[in-house]
C-alpha positions as CSV (number, residue, x, y, z in Angstrom):
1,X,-37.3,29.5,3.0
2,X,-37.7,26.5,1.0
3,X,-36.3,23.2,2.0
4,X,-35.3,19.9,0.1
5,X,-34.4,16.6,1.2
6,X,-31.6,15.0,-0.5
7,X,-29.6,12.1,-0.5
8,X,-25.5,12.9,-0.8
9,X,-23.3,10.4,-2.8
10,X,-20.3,12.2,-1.9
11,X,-18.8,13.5,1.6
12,X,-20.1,17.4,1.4
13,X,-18.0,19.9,4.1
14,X,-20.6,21.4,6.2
15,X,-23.7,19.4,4.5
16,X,-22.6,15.7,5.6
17,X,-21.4,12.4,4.6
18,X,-21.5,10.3,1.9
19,X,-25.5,8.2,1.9
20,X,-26.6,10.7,4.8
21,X,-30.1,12.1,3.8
22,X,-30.2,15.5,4.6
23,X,-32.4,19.2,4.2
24,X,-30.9,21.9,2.7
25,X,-31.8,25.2,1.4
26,X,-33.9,23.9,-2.1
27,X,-31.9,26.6,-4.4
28,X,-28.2,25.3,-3.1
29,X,-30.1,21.0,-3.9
30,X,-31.0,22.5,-7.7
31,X,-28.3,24.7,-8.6
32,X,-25.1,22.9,-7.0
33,X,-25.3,19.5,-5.2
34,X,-28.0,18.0,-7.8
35,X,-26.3,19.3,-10.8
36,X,-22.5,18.2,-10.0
37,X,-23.5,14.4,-8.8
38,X,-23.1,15.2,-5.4
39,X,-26.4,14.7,-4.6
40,X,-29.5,12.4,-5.5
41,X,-33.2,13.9,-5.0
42,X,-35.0,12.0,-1.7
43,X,-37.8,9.8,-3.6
44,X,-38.7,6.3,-3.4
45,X,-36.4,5.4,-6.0
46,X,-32.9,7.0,-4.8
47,X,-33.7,6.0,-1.2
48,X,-33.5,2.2,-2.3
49,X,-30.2,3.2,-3.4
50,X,-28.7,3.9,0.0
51,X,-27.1,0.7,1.0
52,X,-25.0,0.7,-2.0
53,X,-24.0,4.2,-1.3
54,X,-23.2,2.9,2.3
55,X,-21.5,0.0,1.3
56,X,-19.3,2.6,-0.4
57,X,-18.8,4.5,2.3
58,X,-18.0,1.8,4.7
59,X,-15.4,1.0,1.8
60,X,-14.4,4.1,1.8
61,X,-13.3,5.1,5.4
62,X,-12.3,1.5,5.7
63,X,-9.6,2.1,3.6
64,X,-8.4,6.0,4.7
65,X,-8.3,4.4,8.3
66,X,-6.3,1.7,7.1
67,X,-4.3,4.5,5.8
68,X,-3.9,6.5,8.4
69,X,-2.5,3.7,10.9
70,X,0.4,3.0,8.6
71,X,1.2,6.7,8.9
72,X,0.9,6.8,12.6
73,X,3.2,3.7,12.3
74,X,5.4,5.4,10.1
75,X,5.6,7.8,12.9
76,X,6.7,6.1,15.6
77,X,9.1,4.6,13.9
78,X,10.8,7.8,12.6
79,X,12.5,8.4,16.0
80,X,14.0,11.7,17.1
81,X,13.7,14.5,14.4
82,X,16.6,17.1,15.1
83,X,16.2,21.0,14.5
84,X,18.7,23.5,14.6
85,X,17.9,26.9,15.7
86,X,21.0,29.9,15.6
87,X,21.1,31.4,19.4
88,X,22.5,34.3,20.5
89,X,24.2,35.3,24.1
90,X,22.9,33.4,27.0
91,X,20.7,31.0,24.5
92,X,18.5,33.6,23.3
93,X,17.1,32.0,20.0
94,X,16.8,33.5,16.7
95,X,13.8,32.2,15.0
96,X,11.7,29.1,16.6
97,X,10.2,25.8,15.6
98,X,6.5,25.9,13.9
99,X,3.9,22.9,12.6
100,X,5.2,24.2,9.3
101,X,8.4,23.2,9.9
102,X,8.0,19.6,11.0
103,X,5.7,19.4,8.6
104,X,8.2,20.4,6.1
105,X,10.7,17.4,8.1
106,X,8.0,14.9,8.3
107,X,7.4,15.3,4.4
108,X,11.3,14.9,3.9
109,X,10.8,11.6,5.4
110,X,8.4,10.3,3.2
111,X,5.2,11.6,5.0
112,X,2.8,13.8,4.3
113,X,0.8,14.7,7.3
114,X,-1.1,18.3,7.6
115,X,0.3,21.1,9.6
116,X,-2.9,21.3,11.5
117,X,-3.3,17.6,12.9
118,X,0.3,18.6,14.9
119,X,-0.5,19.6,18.5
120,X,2.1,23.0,19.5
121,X,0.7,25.5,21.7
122,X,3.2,27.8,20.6
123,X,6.0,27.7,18.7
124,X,9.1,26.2,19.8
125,X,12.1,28.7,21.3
126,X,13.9,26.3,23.6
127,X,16.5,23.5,23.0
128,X,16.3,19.8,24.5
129,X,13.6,17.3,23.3
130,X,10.2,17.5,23.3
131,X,7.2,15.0,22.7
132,X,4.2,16.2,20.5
133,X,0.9,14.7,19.3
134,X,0.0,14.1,15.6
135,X,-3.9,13.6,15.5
136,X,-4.4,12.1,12.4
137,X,-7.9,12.1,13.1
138,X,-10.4,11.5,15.7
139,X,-9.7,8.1,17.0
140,X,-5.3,7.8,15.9
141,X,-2.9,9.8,17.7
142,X,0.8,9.3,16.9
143,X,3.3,10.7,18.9
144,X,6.3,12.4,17.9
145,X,9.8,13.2,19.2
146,X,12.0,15.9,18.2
147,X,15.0,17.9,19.1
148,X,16.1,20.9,19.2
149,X,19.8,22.2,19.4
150,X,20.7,25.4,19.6
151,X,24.4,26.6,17.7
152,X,26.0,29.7,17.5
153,X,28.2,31.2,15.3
């Protein structure tokens, strides 16, 4: 199988970051990365180009973790999110509470954070408060409080 190194100007999922230099499969270089500018062949010309591409990049996450620590803020200082759940006899619940749904809160708020980055084993069934993480990525974890209340009708 043929091989080609190239140089990525943009972050590509699965391929690598933005100024990494990297082999891939010579069809997927000259058919996809090369043709859409999301790639630069490896030659002596393109790899002078690197530390502007770095620069970039260093710009670039910079920025989104700047970003990301005003959303942890944010956060913390949302205090207690409250969740209703109907119950039944002897506080059976009907329903529970899932990432979707404090997703769906957090975005009422003002914040849009992905379902995935909240930490739940399993979805919520019980009432009283509970503490979750919100990994926002690898290095800033916010931490959450909500509360759940059961009512019956």
């Amino acid at each position: 199988m043929a091989t080609k190194e190239i140089i990525l100007c943009e972050p590509v999922h699965g391929v690598g970051a933005e100024a990494d230099i990297v082999r891939v499969k010579a069809g997927f270089a000259n058919n996809y990365l090369v043709p859409q500018g999301k790639a630069l062949e490896a030659n002596k010309h393109n790899k002078a180009q690197i530390e502007t591409l770095k620069q970039a990049r260093a710009e670039r996450e910079a920025a989104e973790l700047k970003q990301i620590k005003a959303t942890a803020s944010k956060i913390a200082k949302l205090g207690t999110l409250k969740f209703e759940l109907e119950a039944g006899e002897g506080d059976k619940a009907f329903g529970s509470i899932t990432t979707i749904d404090i997703a769906k809160r957090l975005e009422e708020s003002g914040l849009t954070v992905d379902r995935h980055s909240i930490q739940l084993d399993k979805a919520i069934k019980t009432s009283g408060e509970q503490t979750l993480e919100v990994k926002l990525n690898a290095d800033v974890v916010a931490t959450l409080k909500i509360e759940v209340v059961f009512i019956t009708k």
